[in-house]
ZAMARGU-4260 file (C-alpha; in steps of 0.2 Angstrom, whole numbers, plus 5000, padded with zeros to 4 digits):
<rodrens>
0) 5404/4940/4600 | 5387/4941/4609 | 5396/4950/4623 | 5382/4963/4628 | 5371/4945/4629
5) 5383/4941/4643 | 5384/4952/4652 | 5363/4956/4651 | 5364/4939/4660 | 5377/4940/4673
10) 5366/4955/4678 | 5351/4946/4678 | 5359/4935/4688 | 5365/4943/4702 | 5350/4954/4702
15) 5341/4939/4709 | 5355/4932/4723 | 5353/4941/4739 | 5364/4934/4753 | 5356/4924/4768
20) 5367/4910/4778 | 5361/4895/4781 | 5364/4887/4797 | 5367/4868/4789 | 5375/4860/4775
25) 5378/4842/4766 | 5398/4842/4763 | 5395/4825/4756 | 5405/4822/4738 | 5392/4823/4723
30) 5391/4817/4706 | 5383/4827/4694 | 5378/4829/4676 | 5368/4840/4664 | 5364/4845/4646
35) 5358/4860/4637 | 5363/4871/4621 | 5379/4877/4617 | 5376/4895/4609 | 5392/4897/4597
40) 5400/4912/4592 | 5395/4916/4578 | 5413/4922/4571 | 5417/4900/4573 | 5407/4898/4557
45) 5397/4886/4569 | 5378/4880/4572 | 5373/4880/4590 | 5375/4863/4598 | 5370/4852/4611
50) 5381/4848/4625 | 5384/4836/4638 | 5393/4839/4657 | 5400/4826/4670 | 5406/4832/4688
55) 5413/4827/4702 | 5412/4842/4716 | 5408/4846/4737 | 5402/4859/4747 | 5415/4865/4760
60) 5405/4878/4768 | 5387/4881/4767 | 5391/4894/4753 | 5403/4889/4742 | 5405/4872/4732
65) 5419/4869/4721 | 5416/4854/4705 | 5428/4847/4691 | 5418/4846/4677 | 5418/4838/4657
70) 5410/4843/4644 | 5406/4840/4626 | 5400/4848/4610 | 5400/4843/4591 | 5394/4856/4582
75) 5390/4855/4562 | 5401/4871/4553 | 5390/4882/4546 | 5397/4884/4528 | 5399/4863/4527
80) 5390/4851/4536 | 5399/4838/4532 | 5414/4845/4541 | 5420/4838/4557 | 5419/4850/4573
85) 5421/4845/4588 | 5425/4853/4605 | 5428/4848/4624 | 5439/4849/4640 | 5438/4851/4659
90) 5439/4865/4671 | 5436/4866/4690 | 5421/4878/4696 | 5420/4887/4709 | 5402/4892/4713
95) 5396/4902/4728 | 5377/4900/4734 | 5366/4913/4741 | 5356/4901/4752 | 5343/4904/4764
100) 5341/4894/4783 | 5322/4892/4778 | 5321/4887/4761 | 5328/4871/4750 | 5332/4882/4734
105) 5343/4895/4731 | 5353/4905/4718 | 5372/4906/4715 | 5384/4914/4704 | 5399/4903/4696
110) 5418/4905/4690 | 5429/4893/4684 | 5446/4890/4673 | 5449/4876/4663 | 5457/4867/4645
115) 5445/4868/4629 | 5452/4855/4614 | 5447/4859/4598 | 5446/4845/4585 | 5441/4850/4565
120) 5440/4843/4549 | 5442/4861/4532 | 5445/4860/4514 | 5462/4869/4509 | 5466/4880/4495
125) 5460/4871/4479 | 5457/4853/4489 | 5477/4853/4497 | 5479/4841/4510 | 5487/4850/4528
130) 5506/4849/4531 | 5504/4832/4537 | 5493/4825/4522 | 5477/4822/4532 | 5462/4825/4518
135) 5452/4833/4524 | 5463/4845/4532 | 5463/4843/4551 | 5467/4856/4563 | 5468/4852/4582
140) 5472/4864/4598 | 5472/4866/4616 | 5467/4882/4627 | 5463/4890/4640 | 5444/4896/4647
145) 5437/4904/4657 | 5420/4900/4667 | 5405/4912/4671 | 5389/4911/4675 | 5373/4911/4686
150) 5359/4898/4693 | 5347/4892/4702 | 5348/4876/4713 | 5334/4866/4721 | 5339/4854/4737
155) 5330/4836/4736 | 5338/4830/4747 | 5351/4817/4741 | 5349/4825/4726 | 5349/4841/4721
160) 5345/4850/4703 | 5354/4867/4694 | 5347/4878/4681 | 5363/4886/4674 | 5365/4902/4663
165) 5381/4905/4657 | 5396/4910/4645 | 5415/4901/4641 | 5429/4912/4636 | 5438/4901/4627
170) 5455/4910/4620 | 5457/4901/4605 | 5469/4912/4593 | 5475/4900/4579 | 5459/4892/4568
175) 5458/4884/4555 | 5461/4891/4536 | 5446/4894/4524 | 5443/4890/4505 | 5451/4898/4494
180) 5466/4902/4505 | 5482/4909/4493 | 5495/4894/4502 | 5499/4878/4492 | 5493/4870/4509
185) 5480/4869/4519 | 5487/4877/4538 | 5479/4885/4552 | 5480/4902/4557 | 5476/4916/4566
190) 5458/4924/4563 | 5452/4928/4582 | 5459/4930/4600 | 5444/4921/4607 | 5431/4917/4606
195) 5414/4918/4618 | 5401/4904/4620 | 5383/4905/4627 | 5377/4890/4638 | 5360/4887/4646
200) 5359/4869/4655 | 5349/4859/4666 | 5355/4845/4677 | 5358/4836/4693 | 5368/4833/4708
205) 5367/4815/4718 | 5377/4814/4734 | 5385/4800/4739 | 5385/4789/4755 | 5375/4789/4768
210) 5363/4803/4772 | 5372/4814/4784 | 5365/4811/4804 | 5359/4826/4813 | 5369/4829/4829
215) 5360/4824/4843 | 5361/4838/4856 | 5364/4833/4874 | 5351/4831/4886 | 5350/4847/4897
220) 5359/4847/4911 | 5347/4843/4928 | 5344/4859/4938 | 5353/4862/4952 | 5347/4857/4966
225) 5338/4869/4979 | 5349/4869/4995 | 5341/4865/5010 | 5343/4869/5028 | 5351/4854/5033
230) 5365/4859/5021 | 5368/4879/5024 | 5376/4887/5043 | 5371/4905/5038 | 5381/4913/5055
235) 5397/4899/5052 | 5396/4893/5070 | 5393/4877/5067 | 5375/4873/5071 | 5364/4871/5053
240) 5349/4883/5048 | 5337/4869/5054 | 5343/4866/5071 | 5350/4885/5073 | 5339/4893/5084
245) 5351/4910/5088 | 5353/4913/5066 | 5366/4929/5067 | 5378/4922/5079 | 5394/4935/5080
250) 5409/4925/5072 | 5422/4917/5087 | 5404/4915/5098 | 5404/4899/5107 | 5387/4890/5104
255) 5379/4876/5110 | 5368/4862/5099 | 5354/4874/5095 | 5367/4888/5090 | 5365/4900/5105
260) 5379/4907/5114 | 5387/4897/5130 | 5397/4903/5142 | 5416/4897/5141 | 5425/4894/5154
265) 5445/4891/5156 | 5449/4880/5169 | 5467/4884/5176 | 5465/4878/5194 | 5476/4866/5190
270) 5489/4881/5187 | 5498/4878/5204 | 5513/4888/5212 | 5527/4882/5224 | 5526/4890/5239
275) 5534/4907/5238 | 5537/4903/5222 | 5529/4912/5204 | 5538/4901/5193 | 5527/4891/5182
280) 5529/4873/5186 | 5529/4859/5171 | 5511/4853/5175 | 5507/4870/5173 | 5512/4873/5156
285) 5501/4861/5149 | 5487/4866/5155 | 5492/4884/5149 | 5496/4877/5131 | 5476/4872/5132
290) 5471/4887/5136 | 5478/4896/5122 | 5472/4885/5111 | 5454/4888/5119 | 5459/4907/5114
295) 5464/4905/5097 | 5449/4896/5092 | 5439/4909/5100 | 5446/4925/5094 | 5433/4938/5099
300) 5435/4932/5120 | 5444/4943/5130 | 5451/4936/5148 | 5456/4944/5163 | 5475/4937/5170
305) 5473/4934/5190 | 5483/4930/5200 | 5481/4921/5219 | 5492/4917/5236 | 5488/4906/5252
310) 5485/4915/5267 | 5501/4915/5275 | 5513/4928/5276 | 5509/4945/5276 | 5496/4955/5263
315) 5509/4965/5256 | 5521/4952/5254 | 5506/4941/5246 | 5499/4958/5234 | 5516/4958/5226
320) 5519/4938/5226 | 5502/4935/5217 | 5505/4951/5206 | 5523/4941/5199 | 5511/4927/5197
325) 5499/4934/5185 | 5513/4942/5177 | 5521/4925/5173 | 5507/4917/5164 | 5502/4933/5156
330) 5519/4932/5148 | 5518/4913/5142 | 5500/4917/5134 | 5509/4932/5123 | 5523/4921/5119
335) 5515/4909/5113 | 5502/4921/5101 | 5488/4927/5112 | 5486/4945/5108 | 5490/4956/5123
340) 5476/4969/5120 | 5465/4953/5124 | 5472/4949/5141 | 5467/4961/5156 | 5479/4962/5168
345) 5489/4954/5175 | 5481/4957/5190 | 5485/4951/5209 | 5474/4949/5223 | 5484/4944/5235
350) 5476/4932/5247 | 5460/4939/5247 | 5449/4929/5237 | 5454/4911/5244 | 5447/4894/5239
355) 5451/4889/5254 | 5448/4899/5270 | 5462/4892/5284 | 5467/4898/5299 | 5482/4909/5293
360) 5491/4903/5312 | 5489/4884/5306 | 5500/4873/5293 | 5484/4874/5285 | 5486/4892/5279
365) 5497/4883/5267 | 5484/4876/5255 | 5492/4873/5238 | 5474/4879/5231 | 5474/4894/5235
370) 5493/4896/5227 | 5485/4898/5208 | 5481/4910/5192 | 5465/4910/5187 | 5456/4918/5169
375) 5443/4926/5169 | 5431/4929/5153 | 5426/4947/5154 | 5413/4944/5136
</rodrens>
């Protein structure tokens, strides 16, 4: 059954594939068709033959490819002629292409599974007619095939063109009867379990639709733009490289326009006591509440808590009375979230650093602006 001629070209084949992806394919639908010669078996009693495919197939991945295909052959039968032979059916290939990103041909190895029809005209013992009085006698049968084979295919771009070595195993088990059989009629039956086929063909694939558009990458993305100085405040204090004439500013530093550090000050003259009073009075605690928000948003100052008294009255009595003084703002500021270890103090001076220096025998000595706490920035 020609089987060592098989398998000599399925070796031959594969020898030749070698695998190589390629990075683009054409997955439009293709029609093709081909011809070559039908090398029979020769237990048929068959001459080789021509034949003739028609397809229909795809690619689904740039290797592999998958058809249905038709073919026909009507090969003469070697003892007679004048005999009718005829054979053809369909299968689905699958075949899977070796293909290489920088070249337009490429080999491939194929399989497939399809339905052979057998169609034939035989003389029965002593000229009988077959069981259903057809004369000649006719025998006719489906079965099952199997597909493989090797090729070479070339990319033309819409079309494409295969060179195809191959073999059908067609597992045909009832044929017909020769002359001379010992029935009173002509019947098929069974010589061989199947039967193998040579193929060698040429033909072509032609896509259809449009020609398939190459994606269009997007544009590259515009660099990033170089920062400048205008844009970027190294130190965070609020002044920008360009205008930052101080760069390295400590964090919590006050600056001034050109990012150099100013002094801060915290105005609380207008923290006034009653006299003989240290309670804080209502006009005081909004100017407190400023004050602690001048310490929140400058966390690295650190403030000394003084307190003051007029000049009347003795110093002992005045020590202690500004002492209570200091004591009551200090608390306020702690109360309402100023860190503790960022408040010196509290501290009285009595009445010995006044703002206003009266006569401590006069109604003057009363001044209420010498009644006050004061905060002093110590960084």
């Amino acid at each position: 059954m020609n089987k060592k001629l098989l398998c000599a070209a399925l070796l031959c084949g594969m020898g030749m594939a070698h695998s190589a992806m390629a990075q683009e394919f054409d997955d439009r639908w293709y029609v093709s068709a081909g011809t070559g010669v039908n090398f029979q078996d020769k237990d048929r009693g068959t001459d080789d033959a021509i034949f003739g495919t028609l397809g229909f197939g795809k690619f689904f991945s740039p290797n592999w490819s998958v058809d249905l295909e038709l073919n026909y052959q009507n090969p003469a039968k070697t003892a007679n002629p004048n005999l009718w032979w005829s054979q053809y059916g369909a299968s689905v290939d699958a075949r899977y292409h070796f293909r290489g990103a920088d070249r337009n041909w490429w080999p491939y190895v194929k399989m497939g599974v399809g339905m052979q029809r057998h169609e034939e005209e035989f003389i029965g013992w002593n000229g009988a007619p077959d069981i259903h009085g057809n004369y000649p006698a006719q025998h006719r049968d489906n079965n099952a095939a199997l597909n493989l084979g090797v090729g070479l295919q070339a990319d033309f771009g819409r079309v494409d063109l295969r060179t195809e070595i191959g073999a059908r195993v067609d597992f045909d088990d009832m044929q017909a009867g020769p002359s001379g059989m010992p029935v009173q009629q002509a019947v098929a039956y069974k010589q061989q379990n199947q039967f193998v086929d040579l193929l060698a063909s040429v033909g072509l694939t032609v896509a259809l639709g449009p020609e398939p558009q190459q994606p269009v990458a997007p544009p590259p993305p515009p660099p990033p733009a170089q920062p400048s100085c205008a844009d970027m405040d190294s130190d965070g204090d609020g002044v920008n490289d360009c205008n930052d004439r101080c760069p390295g500013t400590a964090a919590g530093t006050a600056v001034g326009s050109d990012g150099c550090a100013v002094p801060v000050s915290i105005d609380l003259k207008g923290v006034k006591f009653d006299f003989d009073k240290s309670t804080l009075r209502p006009d005081a605690v909004a100017i407190l509440n400023e004050a602690v928000e001048i310490l929140k948003r400058y966390p690295q100052m650190s403030v000394e808590v003084a307190g003051h008294t007029d000049l009347c009255g003795k110093d002992a009595y005045n020590q202690a009375l500004s002492e209570r003084r200091a004591r009551a703002v200090y608390d306020y500021m702690v109360r309402n979230g100023v860190d503790a270890s960022r408040l010196a103090g509290p501290v009285g001076y009595g009445e010995s650093r006044p703002l206003e220096n009266t006569p401590q025998t006069s109604p003057a000595c009363r001044s209420e602006v010498n009644r006050r706490t004061e905060l002093n920035v110590q960084n």
